[in-house]
C-alpha positions as CSV (number, residue, x, y, z in Angstrom):
1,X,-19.0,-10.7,32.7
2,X,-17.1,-13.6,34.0
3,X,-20.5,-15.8,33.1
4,X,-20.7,-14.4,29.5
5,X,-17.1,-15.5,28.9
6,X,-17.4,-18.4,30.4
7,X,-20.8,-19.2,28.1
8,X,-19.1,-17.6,25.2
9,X,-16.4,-20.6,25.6
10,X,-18.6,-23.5,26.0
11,X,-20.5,-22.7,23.2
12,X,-17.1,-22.5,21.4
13,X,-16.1,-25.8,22.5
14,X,-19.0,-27.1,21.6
15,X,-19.0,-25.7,18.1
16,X,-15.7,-27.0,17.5
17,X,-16.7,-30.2,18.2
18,X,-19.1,-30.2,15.3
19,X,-18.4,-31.0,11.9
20,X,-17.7,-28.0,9.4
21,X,-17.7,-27.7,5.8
22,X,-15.0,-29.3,3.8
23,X,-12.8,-26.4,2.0
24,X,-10.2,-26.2,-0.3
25,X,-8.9,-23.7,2.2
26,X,-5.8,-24.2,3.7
27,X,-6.8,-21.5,7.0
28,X,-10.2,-19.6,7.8
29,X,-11.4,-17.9,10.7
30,X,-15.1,-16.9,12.1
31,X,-15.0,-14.0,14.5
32,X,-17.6,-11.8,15.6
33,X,-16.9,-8.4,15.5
34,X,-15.8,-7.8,18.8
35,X,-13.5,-10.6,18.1
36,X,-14.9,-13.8,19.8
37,X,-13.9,-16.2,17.7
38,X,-16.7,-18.4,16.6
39,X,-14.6,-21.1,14.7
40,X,-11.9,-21.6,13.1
41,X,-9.5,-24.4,10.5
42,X,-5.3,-23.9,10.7
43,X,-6.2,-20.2,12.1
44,X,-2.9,-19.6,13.0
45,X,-1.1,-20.8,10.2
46,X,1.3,-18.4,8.6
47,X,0.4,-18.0,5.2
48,X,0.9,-15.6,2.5
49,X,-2.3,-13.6,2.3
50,X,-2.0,-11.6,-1.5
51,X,-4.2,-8.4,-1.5
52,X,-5.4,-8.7,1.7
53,X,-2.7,-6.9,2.7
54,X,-4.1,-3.7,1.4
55,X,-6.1,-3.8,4.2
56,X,-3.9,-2.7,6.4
57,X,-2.6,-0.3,3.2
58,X,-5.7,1.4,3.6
59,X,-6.2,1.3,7.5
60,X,-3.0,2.9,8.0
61,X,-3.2,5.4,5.5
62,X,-6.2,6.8,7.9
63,X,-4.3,6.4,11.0
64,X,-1.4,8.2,10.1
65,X,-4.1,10.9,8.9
66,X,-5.9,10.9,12.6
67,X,-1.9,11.0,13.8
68,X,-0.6,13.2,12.1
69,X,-3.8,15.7,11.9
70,X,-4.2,15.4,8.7
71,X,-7.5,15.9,6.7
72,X,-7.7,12.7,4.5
73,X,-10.1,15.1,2.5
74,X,-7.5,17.4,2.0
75,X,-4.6,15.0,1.1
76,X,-4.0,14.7,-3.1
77,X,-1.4,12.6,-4.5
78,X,0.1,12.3,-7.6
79,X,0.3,9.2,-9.2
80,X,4.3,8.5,-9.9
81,X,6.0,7.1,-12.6
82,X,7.2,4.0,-10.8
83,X,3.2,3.2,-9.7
84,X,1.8,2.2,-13.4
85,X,4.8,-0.4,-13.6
86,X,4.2,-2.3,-10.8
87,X,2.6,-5.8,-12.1
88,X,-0.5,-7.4,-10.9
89,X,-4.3,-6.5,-10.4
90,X,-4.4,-2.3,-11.3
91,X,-6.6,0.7,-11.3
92,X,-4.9,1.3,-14.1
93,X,-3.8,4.8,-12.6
94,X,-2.2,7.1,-15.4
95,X,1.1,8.5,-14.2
96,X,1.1,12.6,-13.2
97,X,-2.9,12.5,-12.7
98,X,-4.0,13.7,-9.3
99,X,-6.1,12.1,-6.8
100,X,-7.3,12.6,-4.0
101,X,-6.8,10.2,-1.0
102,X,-10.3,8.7,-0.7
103,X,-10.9,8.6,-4.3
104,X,-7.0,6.0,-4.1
105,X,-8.3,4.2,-1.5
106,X,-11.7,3.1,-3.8
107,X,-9.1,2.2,-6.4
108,X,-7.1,0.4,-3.8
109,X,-10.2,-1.7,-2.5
110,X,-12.2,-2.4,-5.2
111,X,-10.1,-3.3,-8.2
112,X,-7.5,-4.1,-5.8
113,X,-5.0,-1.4,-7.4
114,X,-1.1,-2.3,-7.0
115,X,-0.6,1.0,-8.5
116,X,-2.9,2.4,-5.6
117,X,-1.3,0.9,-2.9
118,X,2.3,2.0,-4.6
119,X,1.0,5.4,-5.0
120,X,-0.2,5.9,-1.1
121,X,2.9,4.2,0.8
122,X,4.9,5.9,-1.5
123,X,3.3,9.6,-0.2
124,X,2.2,8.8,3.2
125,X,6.0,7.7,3.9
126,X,7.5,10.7,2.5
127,X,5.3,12.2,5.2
128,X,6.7,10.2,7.9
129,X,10.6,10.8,6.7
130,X,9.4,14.6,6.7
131,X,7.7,15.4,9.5
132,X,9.6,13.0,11.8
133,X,12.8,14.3,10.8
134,X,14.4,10.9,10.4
135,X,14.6,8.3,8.0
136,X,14.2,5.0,8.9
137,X,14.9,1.6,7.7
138,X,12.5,-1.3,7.8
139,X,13.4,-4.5,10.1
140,X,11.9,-5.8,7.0
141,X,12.7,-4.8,4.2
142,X,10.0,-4.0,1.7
143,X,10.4,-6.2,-1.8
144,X,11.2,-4.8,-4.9
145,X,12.6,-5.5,-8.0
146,X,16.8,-4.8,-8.6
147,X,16.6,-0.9,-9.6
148,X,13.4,-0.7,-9.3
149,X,12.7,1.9,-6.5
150,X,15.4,4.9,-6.6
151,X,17.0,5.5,-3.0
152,X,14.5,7.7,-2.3
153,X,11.4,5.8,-3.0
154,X,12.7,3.3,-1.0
155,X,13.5,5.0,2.3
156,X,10.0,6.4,1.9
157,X,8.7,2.6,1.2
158,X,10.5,1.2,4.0
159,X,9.1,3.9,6.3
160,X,5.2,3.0,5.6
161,X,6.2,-1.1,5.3
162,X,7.5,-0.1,9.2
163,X,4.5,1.8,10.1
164,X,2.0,-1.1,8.7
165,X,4.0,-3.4,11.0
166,X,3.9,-1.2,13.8
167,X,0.0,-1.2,13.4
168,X,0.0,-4.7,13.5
169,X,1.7,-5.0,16.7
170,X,-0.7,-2.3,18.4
171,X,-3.5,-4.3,16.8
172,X,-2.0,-7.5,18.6
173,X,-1.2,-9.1,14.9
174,X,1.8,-11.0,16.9
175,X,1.9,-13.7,13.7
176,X,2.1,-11.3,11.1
177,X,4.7,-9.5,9.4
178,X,4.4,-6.7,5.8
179,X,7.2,-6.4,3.2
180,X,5.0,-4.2,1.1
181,X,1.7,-2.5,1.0
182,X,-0.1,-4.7,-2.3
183,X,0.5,-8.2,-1.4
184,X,1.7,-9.5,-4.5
185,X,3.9,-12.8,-3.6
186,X,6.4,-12.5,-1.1
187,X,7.7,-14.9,1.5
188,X,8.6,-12.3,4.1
189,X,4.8,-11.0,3.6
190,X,2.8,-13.3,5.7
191,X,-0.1,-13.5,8.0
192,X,-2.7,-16.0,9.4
193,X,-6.9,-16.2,9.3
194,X,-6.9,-15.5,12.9
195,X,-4.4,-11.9,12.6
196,X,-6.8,-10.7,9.6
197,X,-9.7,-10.7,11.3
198,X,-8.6,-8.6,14.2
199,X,-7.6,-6.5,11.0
200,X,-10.9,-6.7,9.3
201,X,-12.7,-5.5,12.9
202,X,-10.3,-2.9,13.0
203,X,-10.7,-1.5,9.5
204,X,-14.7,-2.0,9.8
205,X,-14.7,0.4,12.5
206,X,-13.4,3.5,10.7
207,X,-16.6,5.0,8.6
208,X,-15.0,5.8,5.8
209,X,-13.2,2.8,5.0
210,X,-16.2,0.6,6.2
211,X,-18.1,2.9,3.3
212,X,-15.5,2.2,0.6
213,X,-15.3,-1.6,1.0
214,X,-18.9,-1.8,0.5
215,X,-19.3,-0.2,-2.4
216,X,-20.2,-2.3,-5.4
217,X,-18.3,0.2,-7.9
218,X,-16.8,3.9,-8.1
219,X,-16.1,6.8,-10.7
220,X,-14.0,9.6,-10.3
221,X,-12.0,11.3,-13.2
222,X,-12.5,9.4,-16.1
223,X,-12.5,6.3,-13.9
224,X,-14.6,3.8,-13.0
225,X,-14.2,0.8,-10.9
226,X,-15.6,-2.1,-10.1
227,X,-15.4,-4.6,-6.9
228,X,-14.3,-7.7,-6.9
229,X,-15.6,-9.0,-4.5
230,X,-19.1,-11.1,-5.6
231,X,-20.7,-11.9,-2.0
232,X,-21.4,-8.2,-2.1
233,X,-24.3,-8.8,-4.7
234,X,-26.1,-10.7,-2.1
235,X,-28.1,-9.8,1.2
236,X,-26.2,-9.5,4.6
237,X,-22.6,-9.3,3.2
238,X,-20.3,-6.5,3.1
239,X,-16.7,-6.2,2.5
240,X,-14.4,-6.5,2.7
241,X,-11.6,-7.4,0.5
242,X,-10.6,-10.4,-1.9
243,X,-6.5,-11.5,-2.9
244,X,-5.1,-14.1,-4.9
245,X,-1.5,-14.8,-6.0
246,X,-0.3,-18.1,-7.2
247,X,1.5,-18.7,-3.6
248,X,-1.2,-17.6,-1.7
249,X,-4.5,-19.1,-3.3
250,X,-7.6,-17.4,-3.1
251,X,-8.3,-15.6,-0.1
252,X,-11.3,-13.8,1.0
253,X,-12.5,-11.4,4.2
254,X,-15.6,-10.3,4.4
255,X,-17.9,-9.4,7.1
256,X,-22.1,-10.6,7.2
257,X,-24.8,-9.2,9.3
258,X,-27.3,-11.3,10.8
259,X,-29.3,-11.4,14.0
260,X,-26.3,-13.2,15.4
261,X,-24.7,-9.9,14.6
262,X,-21.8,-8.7,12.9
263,X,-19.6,-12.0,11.7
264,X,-16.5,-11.4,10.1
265,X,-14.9,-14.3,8.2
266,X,-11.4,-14.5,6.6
267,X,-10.5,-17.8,4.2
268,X,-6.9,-18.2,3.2
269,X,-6.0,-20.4,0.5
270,X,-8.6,-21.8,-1.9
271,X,-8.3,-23.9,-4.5
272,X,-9.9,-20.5,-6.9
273,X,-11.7,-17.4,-7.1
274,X,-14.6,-19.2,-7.3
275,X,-14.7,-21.7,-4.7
276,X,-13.1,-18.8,-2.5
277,X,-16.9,-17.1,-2.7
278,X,-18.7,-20.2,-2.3
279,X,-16.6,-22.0,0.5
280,X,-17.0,-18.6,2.5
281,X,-20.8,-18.6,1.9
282,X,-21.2,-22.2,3.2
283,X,-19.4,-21.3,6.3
284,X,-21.5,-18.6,7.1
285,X,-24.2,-20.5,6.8
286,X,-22.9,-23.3,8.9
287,X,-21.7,-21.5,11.3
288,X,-25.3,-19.3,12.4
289,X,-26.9,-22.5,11.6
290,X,-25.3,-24.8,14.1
291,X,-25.3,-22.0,16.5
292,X,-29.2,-21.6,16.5
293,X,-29.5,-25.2,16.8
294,X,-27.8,-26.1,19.6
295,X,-27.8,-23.1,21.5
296,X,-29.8,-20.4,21.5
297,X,-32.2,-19.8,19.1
298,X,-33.8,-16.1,19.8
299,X,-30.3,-15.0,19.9
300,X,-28.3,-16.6,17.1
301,X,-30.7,-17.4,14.1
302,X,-29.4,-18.7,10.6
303,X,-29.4,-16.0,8.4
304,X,-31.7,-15.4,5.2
305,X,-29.5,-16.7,2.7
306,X,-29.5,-19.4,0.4
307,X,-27.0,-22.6,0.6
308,X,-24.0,-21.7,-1.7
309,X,-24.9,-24.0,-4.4
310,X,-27.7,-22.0,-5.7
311,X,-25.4,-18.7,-5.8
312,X,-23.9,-17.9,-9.5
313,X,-19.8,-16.6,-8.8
314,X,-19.0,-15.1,-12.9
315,X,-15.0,-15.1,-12.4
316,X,-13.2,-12.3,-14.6
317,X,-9.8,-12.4,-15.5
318,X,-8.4,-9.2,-13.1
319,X,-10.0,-10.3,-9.2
């Protein structure tokens, strides 16, 4: 075991030594999916990471379910008022209908829904002030807008914001920190490239979450969704979720599959939507390229994909 680490690291070293892709990027982060970190740019820099943070929305919307003993398949919630005014990217949820939680969790991942993210925190931490019979303020506490939550909403707000922060600490996040559960631009809402990948592995290794980030498009209700996030049209990638505010850029995670095996890849701070898709593309392709060369070349071969340039990224307005 001691031998694998100690290869593991050399090839690292070496790696790092190499010369990577320029990127408009301010941070990004290669990891495989047991999280060996294949290489990396500003990887711990503490950035403001937009709808990325619905990530951990969704991820601990499931654990609280497994905690709890709750049957995510039984759980229904009904959009609130306060859900369809929050600004930003939307399912465009209409207030009183009833979903269930899966089918909020597509409309939090693929059109990146702020009402979807409002809608769960908002239930799952009445749960918590329930069931745990206490209420509990934040350390941080969760944004809003001056009247916008009533008292009550935000108890149950901060009590989610805690529990996402909580799940970062178990997850070993120790550069992160949540003031809400949609990402929209906030200075006390902060990660890094390296922190979101240990996300992204854990999130890719619940089944139905893995399912629902990979999923080109959705329709429930009278609804139908779409995802944003363009790598998926082409072979290898899946998930996992895109962001962008005017603070934090354009930011990207996804995970590819190639004989090197599962790589996950999170890119902070692009110049645009577009380049976000194409920088993360050449990096992928960089990165199993340089590894079949120079190490080993049964193990880690370059995966079938073409160089970025030939891919076509159409950019709508809501991403």
């Amino acid at each position: 075991m001691n031998e694998n680490k100690s290869l593991h690291t050399k090839r690292q070293s070496a790696l790092s030594l190499l010369n990577p892709p320029q990127t408009t990027a301010l941070s990004w982060c290669i990891v495989t999916l047991m999280g060996d970190e294949l290489a990396s740019k500003s990887s711990s820099l503490k950035l403001e990471v937009a709808s990325l943070t619905k990530i951990m929305t969704a991820y601990t919307a499931i654990q609280l379910c497994e905690e709890l003993n709750l049957d995510y398949n039984e759980i229904y919630i009904r959009i609130p008022r306060i859900a369809t005014q929050i600004g930003g990217t939307s399912a465009f949820l209409r207030r009183d209908d009833i979903l269930s939680l899966e089918e909020l969790l597509y409309a939090l991942m693929l059109p990146s829904g702020n009402d979807a993210a409002i809608s769960i925190a908002l239930h799952f931490g009445f749960i918590l002030n329930t069931q745990r019979k206490q209420k509990i303020v934040s350390y941080i506490t969760c944004d809003t807008i001056q009247g916008f939550y009533d008292d009550t909403q935000m108890s149950n707000m901060n009590r989610f914001v805690r529990q996402m922060n909580e799940n970062a600490l178990k997850l070993g996040m120790r550069d992160s920190q949540f003031s809400n559960p949609h990402g929209l631009s906030s200075k006390a809402n902060k990660s890094t490239a390296s922190d979101m990948c240990k996300m992204s592995s854990a999130y890719l290794k619940i089944p139905i979450l893995k399912q629902i980030c990979n999923s080109k498009s959705y329709s429930c209700r009278n609804y139908e969704w779409f995802n944003t996030n363009q790598l998926l049209h082409f072979e290898n990638y899946y998930g996992i979720k895109t962001g962008i505010t005017p603070n934090a850029g354009a930011c990207l995670a996804v995970s590819y599959e190639s004989v090197l095996g599962s790589i996950i890849v999170v890119l902070i701070g692009a110049k645009d939507q577009k380049r976000r898709f194409e920088e993360t593309d050449k990096l992928i392709n960089w990165v199993s390229r340089e590894y079949s060369l120079y190490f080993n070349k049964t193990m880690y071969a370059p995966p079938r994909t073409a160089q970025s340039k030939g891919r076509t990224f159409i950019i709508k307005k809501q991403a």
